[in-house]
C-alpha positions in Angstrom: 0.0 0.0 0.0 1.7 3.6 -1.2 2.2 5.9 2.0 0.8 9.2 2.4 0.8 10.4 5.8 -2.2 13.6 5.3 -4.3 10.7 4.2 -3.5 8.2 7.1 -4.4 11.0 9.4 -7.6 11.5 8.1 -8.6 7.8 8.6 -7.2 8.2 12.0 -8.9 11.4 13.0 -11.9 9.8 11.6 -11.5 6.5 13.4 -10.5 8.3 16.6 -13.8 10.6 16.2 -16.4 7.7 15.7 -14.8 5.5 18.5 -15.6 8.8 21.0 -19.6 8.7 19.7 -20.1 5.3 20.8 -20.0 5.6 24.6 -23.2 7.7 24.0 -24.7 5.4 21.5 -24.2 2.6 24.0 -26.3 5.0 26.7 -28.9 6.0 24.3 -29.3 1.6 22.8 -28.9 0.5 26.4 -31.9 2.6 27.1 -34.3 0.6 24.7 -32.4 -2.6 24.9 -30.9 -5.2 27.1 -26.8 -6.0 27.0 -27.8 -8.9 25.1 -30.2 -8.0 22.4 -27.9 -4.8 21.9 -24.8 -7.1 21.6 -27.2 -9.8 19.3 -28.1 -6.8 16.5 -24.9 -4.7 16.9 -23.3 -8.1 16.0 -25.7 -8.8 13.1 -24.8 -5.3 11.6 -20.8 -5.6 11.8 -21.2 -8.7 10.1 -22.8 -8.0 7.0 -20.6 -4.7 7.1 -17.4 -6.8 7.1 -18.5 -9.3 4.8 -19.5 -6.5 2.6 -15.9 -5.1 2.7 -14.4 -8.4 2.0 -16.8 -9.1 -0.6 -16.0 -5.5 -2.2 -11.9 -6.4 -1.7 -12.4 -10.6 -2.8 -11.0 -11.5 0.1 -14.5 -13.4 1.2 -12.8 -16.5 -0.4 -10.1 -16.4 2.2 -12.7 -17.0 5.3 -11.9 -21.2 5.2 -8.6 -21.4 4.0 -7.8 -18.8 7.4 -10.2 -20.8 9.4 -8.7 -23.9 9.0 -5.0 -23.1 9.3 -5.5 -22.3 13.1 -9.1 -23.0 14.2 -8.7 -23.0 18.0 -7.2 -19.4 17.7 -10.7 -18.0 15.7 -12.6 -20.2 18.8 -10.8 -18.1 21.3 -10.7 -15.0 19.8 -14.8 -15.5 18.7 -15.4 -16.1 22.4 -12.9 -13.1 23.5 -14.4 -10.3 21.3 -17.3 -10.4 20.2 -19.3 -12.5 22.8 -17.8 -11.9 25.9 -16.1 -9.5 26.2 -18.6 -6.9 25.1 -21.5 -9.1 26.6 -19.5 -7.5 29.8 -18.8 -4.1 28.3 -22.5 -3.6 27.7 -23.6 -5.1 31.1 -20.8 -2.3 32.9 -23.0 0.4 31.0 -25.8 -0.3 31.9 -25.0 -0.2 35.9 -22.6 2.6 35.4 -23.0 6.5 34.0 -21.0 6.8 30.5 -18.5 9.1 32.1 -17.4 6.0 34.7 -17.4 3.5 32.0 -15.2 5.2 29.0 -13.0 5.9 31.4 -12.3 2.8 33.1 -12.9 0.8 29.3 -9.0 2.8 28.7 -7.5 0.9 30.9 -7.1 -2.3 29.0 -3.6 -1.1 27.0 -2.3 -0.8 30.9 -3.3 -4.2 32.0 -2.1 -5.9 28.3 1.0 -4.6 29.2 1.2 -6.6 32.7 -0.3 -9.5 31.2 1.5 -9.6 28.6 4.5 -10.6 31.4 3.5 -13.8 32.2 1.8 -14.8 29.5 4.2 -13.7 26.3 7.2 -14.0 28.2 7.9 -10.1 28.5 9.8 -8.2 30.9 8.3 -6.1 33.4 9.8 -2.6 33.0 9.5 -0.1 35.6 7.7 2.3 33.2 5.1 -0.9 33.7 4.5 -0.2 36.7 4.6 3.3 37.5 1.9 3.4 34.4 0.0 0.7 35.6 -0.1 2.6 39.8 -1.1 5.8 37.7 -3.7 4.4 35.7 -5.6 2.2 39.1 -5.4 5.2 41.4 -7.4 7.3 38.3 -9.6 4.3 38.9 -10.0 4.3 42.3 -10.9 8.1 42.1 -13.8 7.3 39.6 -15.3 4.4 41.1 -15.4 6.4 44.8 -16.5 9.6 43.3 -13.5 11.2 44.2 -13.9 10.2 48.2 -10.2 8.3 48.3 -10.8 8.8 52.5 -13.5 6.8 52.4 -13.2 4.4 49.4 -17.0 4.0 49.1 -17.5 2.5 46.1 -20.6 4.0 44.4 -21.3 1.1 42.0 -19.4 -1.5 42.7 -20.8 -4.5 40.1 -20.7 -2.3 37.5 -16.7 -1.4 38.1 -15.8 -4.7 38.4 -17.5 -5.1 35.3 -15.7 -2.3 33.3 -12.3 -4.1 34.3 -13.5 -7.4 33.6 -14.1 -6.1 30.2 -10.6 -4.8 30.2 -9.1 -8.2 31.1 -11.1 -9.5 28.1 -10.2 -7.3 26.0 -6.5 -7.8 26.8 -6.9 -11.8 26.4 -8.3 -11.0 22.8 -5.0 -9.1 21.7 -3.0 -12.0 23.6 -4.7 -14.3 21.6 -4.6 -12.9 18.5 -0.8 -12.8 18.6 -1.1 -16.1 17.2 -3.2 -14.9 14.1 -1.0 -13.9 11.2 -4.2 -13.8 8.7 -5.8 -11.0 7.5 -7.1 -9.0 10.1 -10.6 -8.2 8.7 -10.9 -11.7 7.8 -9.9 -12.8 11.0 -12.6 -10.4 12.4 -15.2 -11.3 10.4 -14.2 -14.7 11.5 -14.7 -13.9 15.5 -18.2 -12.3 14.8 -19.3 -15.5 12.7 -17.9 -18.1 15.8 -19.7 -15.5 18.7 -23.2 -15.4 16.9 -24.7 -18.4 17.9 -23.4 -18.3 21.3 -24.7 -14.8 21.3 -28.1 -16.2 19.7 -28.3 -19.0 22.9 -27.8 -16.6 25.4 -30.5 -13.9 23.8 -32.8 -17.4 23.2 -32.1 -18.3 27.2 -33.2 -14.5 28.5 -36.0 -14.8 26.2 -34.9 -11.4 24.8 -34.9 -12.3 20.7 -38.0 -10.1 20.6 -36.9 -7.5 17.9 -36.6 -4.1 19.6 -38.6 -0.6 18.4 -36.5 1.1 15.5 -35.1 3.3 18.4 -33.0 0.7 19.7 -32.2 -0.9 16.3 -31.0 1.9 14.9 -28.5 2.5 17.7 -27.1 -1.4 17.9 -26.6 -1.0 14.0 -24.4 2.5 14.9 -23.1 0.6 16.9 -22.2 -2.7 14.9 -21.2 0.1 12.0 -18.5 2.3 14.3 -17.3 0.2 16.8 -17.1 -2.7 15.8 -17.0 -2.9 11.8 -16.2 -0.1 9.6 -13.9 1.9 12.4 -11.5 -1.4 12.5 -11.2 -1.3 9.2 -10.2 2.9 9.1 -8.1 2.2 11.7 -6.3 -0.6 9.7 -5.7 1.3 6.8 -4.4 4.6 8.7 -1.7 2.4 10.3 -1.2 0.7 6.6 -0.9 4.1 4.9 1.1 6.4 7.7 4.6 7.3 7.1 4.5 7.5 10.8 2.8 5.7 13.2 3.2 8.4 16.3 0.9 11.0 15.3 -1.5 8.0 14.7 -1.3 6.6 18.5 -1.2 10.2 19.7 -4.5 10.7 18.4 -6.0 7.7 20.7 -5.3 10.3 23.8 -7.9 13.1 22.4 -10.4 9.8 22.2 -11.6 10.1 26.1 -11.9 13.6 26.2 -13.9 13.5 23.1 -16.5 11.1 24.2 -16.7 12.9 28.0 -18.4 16.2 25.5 -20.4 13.9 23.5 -21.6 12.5 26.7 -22.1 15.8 28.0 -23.8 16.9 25.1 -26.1 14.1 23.9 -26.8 12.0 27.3 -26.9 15.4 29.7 -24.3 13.7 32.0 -22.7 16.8 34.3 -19.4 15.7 34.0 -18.0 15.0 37.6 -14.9 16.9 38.6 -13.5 13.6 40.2 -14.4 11.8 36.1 -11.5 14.4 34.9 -8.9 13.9 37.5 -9.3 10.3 37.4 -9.3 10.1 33.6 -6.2 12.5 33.7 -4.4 9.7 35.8 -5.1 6.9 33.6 -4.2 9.5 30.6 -0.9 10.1 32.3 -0.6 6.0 32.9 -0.9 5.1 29.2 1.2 8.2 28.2 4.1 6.9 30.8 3.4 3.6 29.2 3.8 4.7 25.3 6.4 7.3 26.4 9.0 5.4 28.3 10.7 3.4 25.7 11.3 6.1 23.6 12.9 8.2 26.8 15.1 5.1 27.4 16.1 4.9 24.3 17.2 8.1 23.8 19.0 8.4 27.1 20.7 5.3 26.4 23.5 6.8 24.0 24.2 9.6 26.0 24.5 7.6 29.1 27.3 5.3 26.7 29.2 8.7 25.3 29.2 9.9 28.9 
């Protein structure tokens, strides 16, 4: 794919800026739906997005050949992401206000990097861990409201929830460091795998009653931009950039984003403790991006000196 770094950045800003709507558009669905019937037609819609893209590409011819050269890694990564992990994600918004959840969702890149330790053999690096203490105590001030003193936790189910989600999430990119397919192909593969388990579970609430065009229209906004077509933007502004830093430093405008549109759309009055605790995990993952680079560049001088 030819390089071209202005157009890279426009898939990214445009990526980055429909990722920030869909904490809202999970409020708004949640409101008509249940976790489960938004995760069953959110699903439905990224799948016939993604098979519309591969179809559009001729890469749909590629979905057995992938399947079969490493089926137990499309099992787990089916049951990872879709199906559970945002069977969990959902749940979390549903207990929690958006501007607990988005926050807390950020977390994942932290705890990928501890789990990443034991179960990828990596070292633990101290920038590890001074990102990971950052990124908890912004946490901790979400989930107490900002009352560290007393560490009452104001929802309690639906944190653990958030951070189960992260932990899911995490496994899923563990996972899929076994996958050297095509990426949309392997994601088209995941969604195919989770359906019917997403179908039994829907089937077992008794909640495959089709919901009013309300709540459908906000699981297929959903299916369409965070799950389908937003991948795919994503993909090709990392395939296209000259650079890949001005790329990642775009994720960091991605929270702030999504606490206006929360503001704005859901009526949400945007906590004080929200903002400190979001700048904590902000400064966590920036600590964690940042402190190779630092390293590295001390490293010479610390050799000429």
């Amino acid at each position: 794919m030819v390089k071209n770094q202005t157009r890279a950045m426009t898939y990214g800003i445009g990526a980055v800026l429909l990722w920030s709507t869909v904490a809202t558009a999970f409020k708004l669905s949640l409101a008509q739906m249940t976790p489960a019937q938004l995760l069953l037609y959110a699903a439905l819609a990224s799948t016939a997005v993604l098979t519309l893209i591969l179809g559009v590409q001729g890469k749909l011819g590629r979905l057995k050949g992938q399947f079969r050269a490493n089926p137990l890694v499309y099992l787990q990564s089916g049951l990872l992401n879709p199906f559970l992990y945002y069977l969990v994600l959902f749940a979390a918004y549903d207990l929690l206000p958006a501007q607990q959840a988005q926050p807390l969702n950020y977390t994942w890149a932290i705890l990928l990097s501890l789990l990443a330790v034991p179960m990828l053999g990596q070292k633990l690096r101290g920038w590890d861990i001074g990102a990971a203490l950052l990124a908890y105590f912004g946490v901790v001030v979400i989930a107490t409201g900002g009352d560290l003193l007393a560490l009452n936790f104001e929802r309690p189910l639906g944190v653990a929830l958030a951070l189960l989600s992260t932990l899911l999430w995490s496994l899923y990119w563990i996972v899929n460091t076994r996958d050297k397919g095509d990426p949309v192909v392997s994601l088209l593969l995941s969604f195919l795998i989770a359906l019917p388990f997403i179908l039994a579970v829907c089937a077992w609430r008794g909640e495959l009653a089709l919901p009013n065009w309300q709540g459908l229209a906000g699981a297929v906004y959903v299916g369409l931009f965070e799950m389908g077509v937003t991948f795919v933007l994503w993909l090709k502004a990392m395939r296209t950039a000259e650079r890949t830093a001005p790329l990642t430093n775009l994720v960091f405008l991605g929270p702030f984003l999504s606490l206006f549109f929360i503001a704005t759309f859901l009526g949400e009055s945007i906590a004080s403790a929200t903002f400190i605790g979001l700048a904590f995990i902000v400064c966590g993952l920036l600590v964690q991006q940042l402190g190779p680079k630092l390293i590295s560049r001390l490293a010479p001088s610390r050799s000429v000196g």
